[in-house]
C-alpha positions in Angstrom: -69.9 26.5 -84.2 -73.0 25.8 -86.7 -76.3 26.4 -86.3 -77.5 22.8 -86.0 -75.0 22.4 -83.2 -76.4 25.0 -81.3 -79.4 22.7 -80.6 -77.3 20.6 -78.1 -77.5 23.3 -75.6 -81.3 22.6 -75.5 -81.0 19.1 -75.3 -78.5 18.1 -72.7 -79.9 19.5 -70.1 -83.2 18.0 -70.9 -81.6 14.6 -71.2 -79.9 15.1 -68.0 -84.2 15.7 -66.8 -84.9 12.6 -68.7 -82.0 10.2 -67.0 -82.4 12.0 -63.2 -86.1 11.3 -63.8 -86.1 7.2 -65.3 -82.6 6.2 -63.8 -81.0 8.1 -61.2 -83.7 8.7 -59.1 -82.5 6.4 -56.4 -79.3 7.3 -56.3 -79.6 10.9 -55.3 -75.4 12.0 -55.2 -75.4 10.4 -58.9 -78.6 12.9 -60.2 -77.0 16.4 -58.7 -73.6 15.3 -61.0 -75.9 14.6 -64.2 -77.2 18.2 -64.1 -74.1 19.4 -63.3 -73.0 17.4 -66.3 -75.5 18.5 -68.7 -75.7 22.0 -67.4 -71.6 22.1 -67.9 -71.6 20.9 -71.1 -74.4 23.7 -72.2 -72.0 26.2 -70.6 -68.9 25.1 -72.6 -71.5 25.6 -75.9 -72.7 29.2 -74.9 -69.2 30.2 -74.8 -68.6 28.7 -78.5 -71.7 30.6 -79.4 -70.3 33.5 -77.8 -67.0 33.3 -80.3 -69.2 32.1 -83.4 -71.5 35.4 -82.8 -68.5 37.2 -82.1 -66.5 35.9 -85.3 -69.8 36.4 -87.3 -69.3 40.2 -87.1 -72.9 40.0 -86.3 -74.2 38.2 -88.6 -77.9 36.7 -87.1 -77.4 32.4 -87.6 -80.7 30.7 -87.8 -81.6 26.8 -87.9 -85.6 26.0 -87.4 -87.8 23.2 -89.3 -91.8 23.4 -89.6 -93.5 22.4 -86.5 -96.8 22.2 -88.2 -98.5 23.9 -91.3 -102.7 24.5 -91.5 -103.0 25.9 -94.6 -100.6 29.2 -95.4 -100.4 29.3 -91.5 -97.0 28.1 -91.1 -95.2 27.8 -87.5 -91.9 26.9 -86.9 -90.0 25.6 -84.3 -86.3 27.3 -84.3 -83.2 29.0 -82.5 -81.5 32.3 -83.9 -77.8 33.0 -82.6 -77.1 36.9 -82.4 -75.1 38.9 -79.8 -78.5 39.4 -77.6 -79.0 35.6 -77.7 -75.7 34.4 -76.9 -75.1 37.3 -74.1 -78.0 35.8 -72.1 -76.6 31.7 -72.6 -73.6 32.8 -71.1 -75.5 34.6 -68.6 -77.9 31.2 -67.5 -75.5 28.7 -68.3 -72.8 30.3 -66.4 -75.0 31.3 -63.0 -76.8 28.2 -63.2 -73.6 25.8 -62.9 -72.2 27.7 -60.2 -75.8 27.4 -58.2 -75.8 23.5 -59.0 -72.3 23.5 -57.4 -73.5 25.5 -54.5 -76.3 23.3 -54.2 -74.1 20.3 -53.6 -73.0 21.5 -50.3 -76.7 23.5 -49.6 -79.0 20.7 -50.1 -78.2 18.4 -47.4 -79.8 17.5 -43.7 -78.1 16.3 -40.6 -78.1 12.5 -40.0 -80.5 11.3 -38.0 -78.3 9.1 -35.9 -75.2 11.7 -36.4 -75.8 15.1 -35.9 -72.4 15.6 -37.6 -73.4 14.0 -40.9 -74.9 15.5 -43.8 -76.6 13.4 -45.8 -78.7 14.5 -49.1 -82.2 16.3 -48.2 -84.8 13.7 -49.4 -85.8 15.3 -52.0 -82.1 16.0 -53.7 -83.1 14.2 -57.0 -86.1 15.9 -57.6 -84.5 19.2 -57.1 -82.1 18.6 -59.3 -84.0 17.3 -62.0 -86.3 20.5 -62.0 -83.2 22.6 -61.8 -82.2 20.8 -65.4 -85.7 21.5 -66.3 -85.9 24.9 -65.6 -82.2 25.4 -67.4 -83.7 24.1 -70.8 -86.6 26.1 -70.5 -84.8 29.4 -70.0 -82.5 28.3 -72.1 -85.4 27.6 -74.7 -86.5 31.0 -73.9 -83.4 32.4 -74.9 -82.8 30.5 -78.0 -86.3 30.9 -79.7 -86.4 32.7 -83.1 -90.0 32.9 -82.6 -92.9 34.6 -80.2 -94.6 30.9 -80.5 -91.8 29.1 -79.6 -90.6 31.6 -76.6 -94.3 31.5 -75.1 -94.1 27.4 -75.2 -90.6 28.0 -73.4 -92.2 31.0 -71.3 -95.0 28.7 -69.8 -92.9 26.3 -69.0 -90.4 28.3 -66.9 -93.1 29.0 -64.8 -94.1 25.2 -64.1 -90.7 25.0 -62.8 -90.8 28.0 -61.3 -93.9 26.9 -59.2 -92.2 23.4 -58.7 -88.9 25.2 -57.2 -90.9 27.6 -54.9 -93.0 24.6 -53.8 -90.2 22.4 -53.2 -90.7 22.4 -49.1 -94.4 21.2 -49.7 -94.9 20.2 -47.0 -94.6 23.7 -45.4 -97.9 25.9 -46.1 -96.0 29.0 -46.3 -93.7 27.5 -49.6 -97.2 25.9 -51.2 -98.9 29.0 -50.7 -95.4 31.0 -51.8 -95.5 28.5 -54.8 -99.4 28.9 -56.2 -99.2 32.9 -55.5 -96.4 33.0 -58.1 -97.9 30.8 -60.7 -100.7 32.2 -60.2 -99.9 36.2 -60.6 -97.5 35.5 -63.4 -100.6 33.8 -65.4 -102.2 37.3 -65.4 -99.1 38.6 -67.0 -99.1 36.0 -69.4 -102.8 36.8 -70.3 -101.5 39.7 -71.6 -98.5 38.5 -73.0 -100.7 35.9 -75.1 -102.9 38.4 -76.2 -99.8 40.6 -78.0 -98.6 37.6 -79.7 -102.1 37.0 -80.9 -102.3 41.1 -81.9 -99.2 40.6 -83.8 -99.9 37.7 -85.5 -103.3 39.1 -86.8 -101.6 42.3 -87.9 -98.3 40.7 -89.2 -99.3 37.0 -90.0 -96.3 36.2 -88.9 -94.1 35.5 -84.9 -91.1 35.5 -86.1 -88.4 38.5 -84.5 -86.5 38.8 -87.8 -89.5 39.3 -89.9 -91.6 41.1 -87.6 -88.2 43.8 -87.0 -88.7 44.5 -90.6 -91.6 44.8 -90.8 -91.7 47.3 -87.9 -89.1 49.5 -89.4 -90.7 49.7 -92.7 -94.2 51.2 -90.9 -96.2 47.9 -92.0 -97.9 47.3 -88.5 -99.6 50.3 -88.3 -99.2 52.4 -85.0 -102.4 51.7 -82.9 -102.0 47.6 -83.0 -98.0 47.8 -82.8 -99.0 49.5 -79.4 -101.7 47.0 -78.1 -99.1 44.5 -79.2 -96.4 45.8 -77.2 -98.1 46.9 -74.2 -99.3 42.7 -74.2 -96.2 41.9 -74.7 -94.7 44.3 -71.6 -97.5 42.9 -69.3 -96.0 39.0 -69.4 -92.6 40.8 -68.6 -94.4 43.1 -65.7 -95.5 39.5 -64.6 -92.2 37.5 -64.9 -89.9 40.6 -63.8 -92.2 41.7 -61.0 -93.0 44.8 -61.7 -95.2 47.0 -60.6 -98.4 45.8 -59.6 -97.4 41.9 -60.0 -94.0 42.5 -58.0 -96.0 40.6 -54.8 -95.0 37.1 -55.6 -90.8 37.2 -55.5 -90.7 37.9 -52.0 -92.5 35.3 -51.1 -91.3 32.5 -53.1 -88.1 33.4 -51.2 -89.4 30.7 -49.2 -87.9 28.1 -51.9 -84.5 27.0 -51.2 -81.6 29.5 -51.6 -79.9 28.3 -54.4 -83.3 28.3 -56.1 -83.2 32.3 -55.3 -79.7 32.9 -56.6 -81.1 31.2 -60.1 -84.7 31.9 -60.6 -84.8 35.1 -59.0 -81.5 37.0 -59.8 -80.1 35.6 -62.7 -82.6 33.5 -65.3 -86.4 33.9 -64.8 -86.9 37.3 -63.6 -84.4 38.4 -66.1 -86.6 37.0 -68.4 -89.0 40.0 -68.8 -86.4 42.3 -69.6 -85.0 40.2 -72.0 -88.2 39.9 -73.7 -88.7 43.6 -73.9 -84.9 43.6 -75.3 -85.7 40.9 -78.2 -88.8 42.6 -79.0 -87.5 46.5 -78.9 -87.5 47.0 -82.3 -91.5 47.2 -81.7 -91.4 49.0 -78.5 -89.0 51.7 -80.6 -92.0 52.2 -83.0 -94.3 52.0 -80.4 -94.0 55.2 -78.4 -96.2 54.9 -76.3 -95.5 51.5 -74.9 -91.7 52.5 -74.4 -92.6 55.4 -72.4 -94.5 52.9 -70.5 -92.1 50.8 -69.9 -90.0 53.7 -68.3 -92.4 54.7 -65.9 -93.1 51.4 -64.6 -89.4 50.5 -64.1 -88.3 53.8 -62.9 -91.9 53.8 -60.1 -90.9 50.2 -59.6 -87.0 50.6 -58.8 -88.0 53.6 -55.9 -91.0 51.2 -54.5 -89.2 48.0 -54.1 -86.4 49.8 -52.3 -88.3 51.4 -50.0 -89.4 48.3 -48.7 -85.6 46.6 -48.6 -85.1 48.9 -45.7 -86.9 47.8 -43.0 -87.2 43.4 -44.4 -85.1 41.4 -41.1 -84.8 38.6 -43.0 -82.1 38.2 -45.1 -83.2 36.6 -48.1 -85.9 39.3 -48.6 -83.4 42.0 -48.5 -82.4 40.7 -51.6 -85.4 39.8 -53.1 -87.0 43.6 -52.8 -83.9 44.6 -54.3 -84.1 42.5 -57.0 -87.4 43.3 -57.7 -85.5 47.9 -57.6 -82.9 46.4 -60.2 -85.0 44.7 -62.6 -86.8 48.4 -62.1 -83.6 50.0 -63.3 -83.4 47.5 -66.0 -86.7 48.4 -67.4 -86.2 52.2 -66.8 -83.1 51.8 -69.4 -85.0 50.1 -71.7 -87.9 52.4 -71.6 -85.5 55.4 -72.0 -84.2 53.7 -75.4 -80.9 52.0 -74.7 -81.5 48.7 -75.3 -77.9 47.8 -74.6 -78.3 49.9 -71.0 -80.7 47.5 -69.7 -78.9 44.8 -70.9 -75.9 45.5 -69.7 -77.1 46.1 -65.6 -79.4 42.7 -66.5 -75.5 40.9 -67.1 -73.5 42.4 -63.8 -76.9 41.8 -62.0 -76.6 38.2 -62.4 -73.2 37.7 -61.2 -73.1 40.4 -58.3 -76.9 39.4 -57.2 -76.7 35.5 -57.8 -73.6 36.3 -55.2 -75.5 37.8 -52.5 -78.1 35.3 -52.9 -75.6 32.5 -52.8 -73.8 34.5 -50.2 -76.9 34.7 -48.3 -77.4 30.7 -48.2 -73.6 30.5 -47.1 -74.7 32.5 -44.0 -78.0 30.6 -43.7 -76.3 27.2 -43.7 -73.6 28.6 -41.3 -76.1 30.0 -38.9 -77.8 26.2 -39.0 -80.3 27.5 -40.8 -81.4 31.0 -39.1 -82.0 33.5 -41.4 -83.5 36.8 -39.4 -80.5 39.3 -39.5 -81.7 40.4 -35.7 -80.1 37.0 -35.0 -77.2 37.0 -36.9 -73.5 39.5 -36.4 -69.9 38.9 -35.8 -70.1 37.1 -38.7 -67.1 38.1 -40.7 -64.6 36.5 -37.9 -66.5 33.2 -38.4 -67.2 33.2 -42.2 -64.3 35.1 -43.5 -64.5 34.0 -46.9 -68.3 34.2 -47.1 -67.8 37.8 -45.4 -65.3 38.8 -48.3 -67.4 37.6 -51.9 -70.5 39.8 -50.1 -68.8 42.6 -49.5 -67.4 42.9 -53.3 -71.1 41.8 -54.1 -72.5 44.6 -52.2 -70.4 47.4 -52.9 -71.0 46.5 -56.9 -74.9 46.5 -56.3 -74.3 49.7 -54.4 -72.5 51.5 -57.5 -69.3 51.6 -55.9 -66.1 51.8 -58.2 -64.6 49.8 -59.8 -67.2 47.5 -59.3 -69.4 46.0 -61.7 -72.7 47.4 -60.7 -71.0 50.8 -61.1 -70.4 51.3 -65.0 -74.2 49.4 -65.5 -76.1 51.1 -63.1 -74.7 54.5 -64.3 -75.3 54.5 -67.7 -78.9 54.1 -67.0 -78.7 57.2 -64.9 -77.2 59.0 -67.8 -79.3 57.4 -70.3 -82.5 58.9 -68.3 -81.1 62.0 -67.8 -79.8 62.7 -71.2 -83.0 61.6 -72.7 -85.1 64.4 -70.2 -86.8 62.1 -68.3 -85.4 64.0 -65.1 -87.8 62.6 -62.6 -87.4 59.1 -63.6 -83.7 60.2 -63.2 -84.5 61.8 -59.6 -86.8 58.8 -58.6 -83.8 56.3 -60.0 -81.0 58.4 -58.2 -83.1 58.3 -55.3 -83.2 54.5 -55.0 -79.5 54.3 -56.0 -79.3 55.9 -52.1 -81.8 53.4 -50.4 -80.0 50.4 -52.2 -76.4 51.7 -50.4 -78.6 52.0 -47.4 -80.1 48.3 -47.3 -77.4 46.4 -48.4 -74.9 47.8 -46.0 -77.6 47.6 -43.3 -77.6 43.8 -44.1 -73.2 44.0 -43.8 -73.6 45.6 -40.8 -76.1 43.7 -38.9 -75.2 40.3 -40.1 -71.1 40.6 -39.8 -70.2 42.9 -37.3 -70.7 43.3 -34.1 -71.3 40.3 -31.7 -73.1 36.8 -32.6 -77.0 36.7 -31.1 -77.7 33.6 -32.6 -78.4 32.6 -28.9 -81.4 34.6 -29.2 -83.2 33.2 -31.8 -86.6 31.2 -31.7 -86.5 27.6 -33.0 -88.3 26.6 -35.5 -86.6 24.0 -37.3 -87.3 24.3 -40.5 -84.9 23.5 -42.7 -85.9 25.6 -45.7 -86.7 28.9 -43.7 -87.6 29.9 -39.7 -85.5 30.6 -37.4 -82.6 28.2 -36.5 -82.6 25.0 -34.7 -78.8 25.5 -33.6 -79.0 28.8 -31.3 -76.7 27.1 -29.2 -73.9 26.2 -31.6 -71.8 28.8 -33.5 -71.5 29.7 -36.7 -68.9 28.3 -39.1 -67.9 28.8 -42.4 -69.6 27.1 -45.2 -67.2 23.8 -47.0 -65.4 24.8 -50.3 -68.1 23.4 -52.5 -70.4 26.3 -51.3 -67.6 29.4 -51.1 -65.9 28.0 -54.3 -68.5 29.5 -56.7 -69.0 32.2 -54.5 -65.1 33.5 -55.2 -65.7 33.0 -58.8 -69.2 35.2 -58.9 -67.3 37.8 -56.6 -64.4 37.8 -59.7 -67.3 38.7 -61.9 -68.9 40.8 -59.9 -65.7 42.8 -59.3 -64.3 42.8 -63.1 -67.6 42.6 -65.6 -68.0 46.4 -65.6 -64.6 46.8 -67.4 -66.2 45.3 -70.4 -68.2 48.5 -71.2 -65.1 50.7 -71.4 -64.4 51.9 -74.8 -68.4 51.1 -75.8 -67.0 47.6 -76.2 -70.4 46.1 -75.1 -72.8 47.9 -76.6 -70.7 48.2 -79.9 -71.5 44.1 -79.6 -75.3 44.3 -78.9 -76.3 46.9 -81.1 -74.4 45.8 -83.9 -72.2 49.3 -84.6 -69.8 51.0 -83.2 -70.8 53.3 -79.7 -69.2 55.8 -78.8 -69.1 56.6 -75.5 -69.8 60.3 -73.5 -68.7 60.0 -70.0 -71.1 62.5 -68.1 -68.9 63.2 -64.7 -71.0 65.2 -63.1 -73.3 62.9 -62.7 -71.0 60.2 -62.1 -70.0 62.0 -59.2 -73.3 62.8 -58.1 -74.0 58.9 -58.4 -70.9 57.9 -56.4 -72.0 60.4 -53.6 -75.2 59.2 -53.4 -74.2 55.8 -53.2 -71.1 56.9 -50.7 -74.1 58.9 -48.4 -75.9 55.5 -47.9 -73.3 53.5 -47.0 -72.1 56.4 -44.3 -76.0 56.2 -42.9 -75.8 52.8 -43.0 -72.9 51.9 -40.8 -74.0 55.3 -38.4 -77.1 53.5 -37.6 -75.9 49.9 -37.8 -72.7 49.8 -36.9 -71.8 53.1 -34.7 -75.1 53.0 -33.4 -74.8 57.0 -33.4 -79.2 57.6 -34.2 -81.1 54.8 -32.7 -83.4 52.9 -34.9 -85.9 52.7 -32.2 -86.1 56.4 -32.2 -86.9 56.7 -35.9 -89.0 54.0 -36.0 -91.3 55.6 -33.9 -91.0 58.9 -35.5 -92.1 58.0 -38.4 -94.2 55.1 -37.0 -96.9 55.5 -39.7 -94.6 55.4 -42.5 -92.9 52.5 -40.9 -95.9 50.2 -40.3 -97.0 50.9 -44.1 -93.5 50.0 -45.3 -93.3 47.4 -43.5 -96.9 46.1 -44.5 -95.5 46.6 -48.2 -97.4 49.5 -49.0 -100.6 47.4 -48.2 -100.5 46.3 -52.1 -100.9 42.3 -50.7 -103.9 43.8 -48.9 -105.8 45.5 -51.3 -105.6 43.1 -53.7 -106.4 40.8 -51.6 -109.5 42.7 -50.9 -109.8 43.3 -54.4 -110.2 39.3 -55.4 -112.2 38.3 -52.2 -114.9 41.0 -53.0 -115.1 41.5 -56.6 -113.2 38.8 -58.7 -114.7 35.8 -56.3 -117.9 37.5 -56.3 -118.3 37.7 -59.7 -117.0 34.2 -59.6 -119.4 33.0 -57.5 -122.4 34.6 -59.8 -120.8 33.3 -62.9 -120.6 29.5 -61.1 -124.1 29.9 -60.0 -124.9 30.5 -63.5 -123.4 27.5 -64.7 -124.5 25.4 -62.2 -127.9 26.9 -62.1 -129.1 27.7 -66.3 -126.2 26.1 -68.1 -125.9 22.9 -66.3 -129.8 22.4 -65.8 -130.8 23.0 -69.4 -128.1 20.3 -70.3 -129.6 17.7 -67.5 -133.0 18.7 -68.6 -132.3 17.9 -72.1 -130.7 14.6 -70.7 -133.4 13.6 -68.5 -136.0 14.4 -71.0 -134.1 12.4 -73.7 -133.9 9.0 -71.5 -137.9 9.8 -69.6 -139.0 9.4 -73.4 -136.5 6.2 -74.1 -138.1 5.0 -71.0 -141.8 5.6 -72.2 -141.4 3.9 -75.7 -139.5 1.2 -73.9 -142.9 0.3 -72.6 -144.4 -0.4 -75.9 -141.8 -3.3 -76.8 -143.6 -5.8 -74.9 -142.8 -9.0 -77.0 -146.4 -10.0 -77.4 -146.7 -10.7 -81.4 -151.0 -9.9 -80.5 -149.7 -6.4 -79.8 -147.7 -5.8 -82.7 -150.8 -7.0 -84.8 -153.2 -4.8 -83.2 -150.8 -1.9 -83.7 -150.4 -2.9 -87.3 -154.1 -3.1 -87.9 -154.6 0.5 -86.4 -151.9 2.1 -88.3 -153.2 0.7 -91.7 -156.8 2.1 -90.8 -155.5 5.7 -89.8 -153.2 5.8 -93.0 -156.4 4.4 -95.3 -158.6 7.5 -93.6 -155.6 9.9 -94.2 -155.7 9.3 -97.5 -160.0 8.7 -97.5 -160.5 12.1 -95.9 -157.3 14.2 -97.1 -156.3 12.5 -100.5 -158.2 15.5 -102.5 
């Protein structure tokens, strides 16, 4: 596959935007099978990609033309094909068909006249057109051979972002959910603008391939290579929810599901990592910055897990714990395998994009209830639903063979091997709480017996607590539980790839030999084994009673719970000093800025209205003023001519 061709993954989806948006609008069925059209056909082209890539014997391909020139500033608009690029549009393409799939059988609302019809939710068109939005952006993301060009793609998977989040409008809590997240990305993105700036100043140039060597030859100079990178690591912090921006993903779980499974497992918060990846060539020369990087991923994986353990509803059990993975992600990155990260940010997608898929399947056959406190006895009900979870959890848990396994382990030994020990003890550490909450969430949703009959109503379709407490569960039609048996094949077979350093020999571009460090495999597998065993002797065998701990360890609960009162203090944080100085700097305007500009104004059209005065239209006047002005220019020159 050229180049040139290349191009039509970009534009089909966007055409399938364009037709949903000026055509199909009104015919909502027709609009969810154009993006699955477009979105398909981008899919089949990131798997030629992947063979041309693969053929190429890594060769980088390249096809860009000049977007505009001002002088010898020259930016271009292009794609670049490598093994990094055409791992993550297998990655998007592939999560985001199966979601638009899913989403087929997700986005609908009962009849109003038949309680046992589903017709589309009102909205279906527009959700799937911002779907095929939000594919070409990330997909734009991924394809860019430039910082210009991945910023233009950057911004605008955070429109779509906001317009996902948002799509229950109507619902305060998924505005709110919506402008928090566009919001506290934009401070990421600050920083992320100012790098490319840095790096353009100091380079003159965006572009990854020339900027690589010119960061292995030691032209960039140490100190603005590391203001550049750490820039550049602050729009990831902010798009991968990191620590301190991490605030925004649980929230915005109030989008719907399938919006979850691809914005926040597999695509957009992947996209910070992924940045860091096609930038670590800096970050390598950068010291400072990596090391960075590895703290904040490592503090961020232990932090986010804490609070997946004590979350009741569903969907935010898997958002904190995508917020600990892309933690682990980062921590691999920051430890200096690039290909470590890279490889947990690929089995992520499958196994997580699962659970959150898996979570919708149990959503929609709970009508709509998603407080696990509510839920259990599921598995008799939703057997196949039961089933792709379980191979999804026990791959996020690090179980083997399972995907998560192999990826999630080579970080550990990455970290340990390169002596960051309590990065590896914090990251070890979390590898225990994520057995813990994910098997919490197996046990409380699917065994034991149904207590749907004890949930509030609410009614809301996109969140709340469900409207059908007196109906019982059922299992979810074979448009929903067909892509979740094909994410539970990946999630159970992807690890495999990395045997023999096949994976890595691909991304870095030689051959990798692996070490396999069974000690602490073992001690991985243990840890993972231990949380599973607490798990179901809390959850399931009811052997130590939550109740009990809970109010041991109240304290510690309550500030868990209240996520580490992070929401709080900044909260504090912009109401007292960022609004105040607002409210000074608006006072200013309003009060100096804007009042010299009025003054200026008012002055200007007082003194048009003064010499309007003198235009009278008597032709006596105009004599009389001709006469004077002769006389005082004669005794001008009378008195003053010598």
């Amino acid at each position: 596959m050229t180049p040139e061709l290349a191009w039509l993954i970009l534009i089909v989806p966007f055409l399938s935007f364009l037709v949903i948006a000026f055509v199909t609008r009104p015919y909502k069925r027709l609009s969810g099978y154009v993006t699955i059209l477009g979105v398909g056909i981008a899919m089949v082209l990131s798997y030629l990609v992947l063979k041309t890539v693969v053929d190429g014997e890594h060769e980088v391909l390249r096809s860009s033309f000049t977007w505009f020139q001002i002088g010898n500033i020259e930016l271009r608009f292009g794609l670049q094909l490598d093994p990094l690029t055409a791992i993550m549009l297998v990655v998007v393409t592939s999560v985001s068909f199966l979601v638009q799939i899913f989403s087929q059988g997700y986005m609908v609302v009962e009849h109003p006249s038949d309680p046992h019809r589903l017709i589309p939710d009102p909205g279906y068109s527009r959700y799937y057109a911002w779907m095929a939005l939000f594919t070409t952006s990330m997909l734009g993301l991924v394809l860019a051979d430039n910082l210009v060009m991945l910023y233009m793609s950057w911004e605008l998977v955070g429109l779509c972002s906001y317009l996902l989040i948002g799509y229950y409008f109507e619902k305060p809590e998924a505005a709110s959910a919506a402008k928090k997240a566009f919001l506290v990305t934009r401070l990421g993105d600050l920083g992320f603008l100012i790098g490319i700036l840095v790096l353009f100043f100091i380079a003159g140039t965006t572009d990854f391939v020339h900027l690589e060597e010119l960061a292995r030859l030691g032209a960039l100079g140490e100190l603005g290579l590391t203001i550049a990178a750490l820039g550049i690591f602050a729009g990831a912090v902010g798009k991968s929810a990191q620590f301190p921006l991490h605030m925004w993903l649980p929230d915005a779980m109030e989008g719907p599901t399938p919006v979850s499974a691809l914005i926040h497992a597999a695509t957009m918060v992947a996209a910070g990592v992924y940045l860091v990846a096609r930038t670590f060539p800096l970050f390598e020369h950068a010291p400072v910055a990596l090391e960075t990087v590895a703290i904040i991923g490592g503090f961020t994986a232990i932090f986010a897990a804490t609070m997946g353990l004590v979350m009741h509803d569903i969907k935010k059990v898997m958002a904190y714990s995508t917020i600990s993975q892309l933690g682990y992600m980062m921590l691999g990155l920051g430890v200096g395998s690039m290909a470590a990260g890279m490889f947990h940010l690929f089995t992520h997608a499958f196994f997580k994009a699962l659970l959150f898929l898996g979570s919708g399947s149990v959503i929609f056959g709970c009508h709509h209830n998603q407080d696990m406190r509510y839920m259990g006895g599921l598995r008799k009900y939703m057997p196949i639903t039961f089933t792709t979870i379980l191979i999804a959890s026990l791959a996020l848990s690090g179980i083997p063979p399972f995907s998560g396994f192999f990826s999630k382990d080579e970080i550990l030994v990455k970290a340990f091997d390169s002596g960051h020990y309590v990065l590896f003890g914090m990251a070890l550490a979390g590898a225990f709480m994520t057995a813990f909450y994910v098997f919490r969430m197996i046990f409380m949703t699917f065994f034991g017996e149904y207590r749907g009959h004890l949930a509030p109503s609410h009614g809301a379709h996109g969140g709340g607590h469900g409207h059908g407490e007196h109906k019982l569960p059922k299992e979810s039609p074979l448009v929903m539980t067909g892509p979740l048996m094909i994410l539970a094949v990946a999630a159970a077979l992807t690890g495999f790839l990395s045997l023999d350093g096949a994976f890595f020999s691909f991304l870095e571009g030689h051959e990798e030999e692996i070490h396999y460090n069974y000690a602490l495999m073992g001690s991985s597998i243990a840890v993972a084994a231990a949380g599973i065993f607490f798990a179901w002797l809390v959850y399931h065998k009811k052997a130590i009673s939550t109740d009990a701990v809970v109010r041991a360890i109240e304290p510690l609960y309550v500030t868990v719970y209240n996520k580490w009162w992070v929401d709080h203090i900044l909260a504090a944080i912009v109401n007292s000093i960022i609004l105040s100085i607002s409210s000074v700097m608006a006072a200013f305007d309003r009060k100096v800025i804007d009042a010299v500009v009025n003054g200026a104004a008012s002055a200007v059209r007082g003194s048009g209205a003064s010499l309007r005065r003198v235009q009278t239209g008597q032709v006596q006047s105009y004599g009389l003023a001709i006469a004077v002005g002769i006389v005082v220019i004669a005794a001008s020159f009378l008195f003053f001519g010598h």
